[in-house]
C-alpha positions as MATLAB code, in Angstrom:
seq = 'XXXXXXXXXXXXXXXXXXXXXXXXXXXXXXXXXXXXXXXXXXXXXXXXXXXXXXXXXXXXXXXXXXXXXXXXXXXXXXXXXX';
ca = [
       5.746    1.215   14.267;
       2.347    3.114   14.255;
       0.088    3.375   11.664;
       1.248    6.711   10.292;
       4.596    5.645    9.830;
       3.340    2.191    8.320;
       1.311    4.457    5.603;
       4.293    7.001    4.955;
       6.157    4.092    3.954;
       3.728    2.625    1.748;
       3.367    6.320    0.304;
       6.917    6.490   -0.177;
       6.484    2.694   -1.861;
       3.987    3.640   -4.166;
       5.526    6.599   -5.389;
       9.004    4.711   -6.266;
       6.553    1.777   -7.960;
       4.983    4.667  -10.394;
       8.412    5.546  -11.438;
       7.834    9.551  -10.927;
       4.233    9.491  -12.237;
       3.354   10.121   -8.277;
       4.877   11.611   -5.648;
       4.406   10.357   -1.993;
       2.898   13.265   -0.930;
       0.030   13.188   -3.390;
      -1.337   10.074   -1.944;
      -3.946    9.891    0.136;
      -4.249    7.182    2.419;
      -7.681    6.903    2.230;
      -7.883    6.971   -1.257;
      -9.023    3.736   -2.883;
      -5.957    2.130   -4.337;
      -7.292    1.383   -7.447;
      -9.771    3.710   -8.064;
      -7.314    6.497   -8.075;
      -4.608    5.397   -9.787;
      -1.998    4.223   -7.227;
      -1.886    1.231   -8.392;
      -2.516   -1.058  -11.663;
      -2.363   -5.088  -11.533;
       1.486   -5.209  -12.293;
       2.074   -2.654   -9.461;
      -0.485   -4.439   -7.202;
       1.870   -7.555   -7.433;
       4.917   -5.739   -6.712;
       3.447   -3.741   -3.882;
       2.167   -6.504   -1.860;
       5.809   -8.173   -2.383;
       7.414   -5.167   -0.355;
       5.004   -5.326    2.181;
       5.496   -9.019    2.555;
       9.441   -8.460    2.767;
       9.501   -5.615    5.201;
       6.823   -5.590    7.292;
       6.552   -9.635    7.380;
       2.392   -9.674    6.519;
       1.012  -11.617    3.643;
      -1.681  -10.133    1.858;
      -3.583  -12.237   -0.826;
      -4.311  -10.223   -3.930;
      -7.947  -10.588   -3.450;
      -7.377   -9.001   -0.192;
      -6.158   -5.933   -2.000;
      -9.052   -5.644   -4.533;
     -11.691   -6.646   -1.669;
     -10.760   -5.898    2.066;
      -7.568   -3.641    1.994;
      -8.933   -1.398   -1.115;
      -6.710    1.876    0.887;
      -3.362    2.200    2.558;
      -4.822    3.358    5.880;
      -6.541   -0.272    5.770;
      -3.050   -1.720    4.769;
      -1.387   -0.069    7.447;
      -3.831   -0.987   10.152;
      -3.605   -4.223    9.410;
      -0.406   -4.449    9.453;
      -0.288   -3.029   12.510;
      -2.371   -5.308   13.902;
      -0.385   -8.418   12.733;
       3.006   -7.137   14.055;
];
């Protein structure tokens, strides 16, 4: 899976998480995840959950806040640990 289809299904992800508040296509993946609203710390938990489950890849929640802040960086390394 490359890393544009890795970060259209996050997209897709995020937008189900927000319940309709954001649509897939209004995410940028280079957009900082908290910073712009994507995601909050209940949606944090439950994103890193699905990525766990389908793509296999732990990511501590530190992680998010510190190293994987975007979903291009999530998708890279995800990537990289498939």
């Amino acid at each position: 899976m490359s890393v544009d289809e890795i970060v259209a299904g996050l997209k897709q992800q995020l937008a189900e998480l927000s319940e309709g508040k954001i649509e897939a296509g209004a995410i940028e993946g280079s957009g900082h995840l908290f910073d712009y609203g994507y995601v909050d710390s209940l949606s944090a938990v439950m994103f890193l959950a699905h990525i766990e489950e389908r793509f296999g890849v732990h990511i501590d929640d530190m992680d998010l806040v510190e190293k994987y802040t975007t979903l291009d960086a999530i998708a890279r390394h995800i990537a990289e640990s498939q």
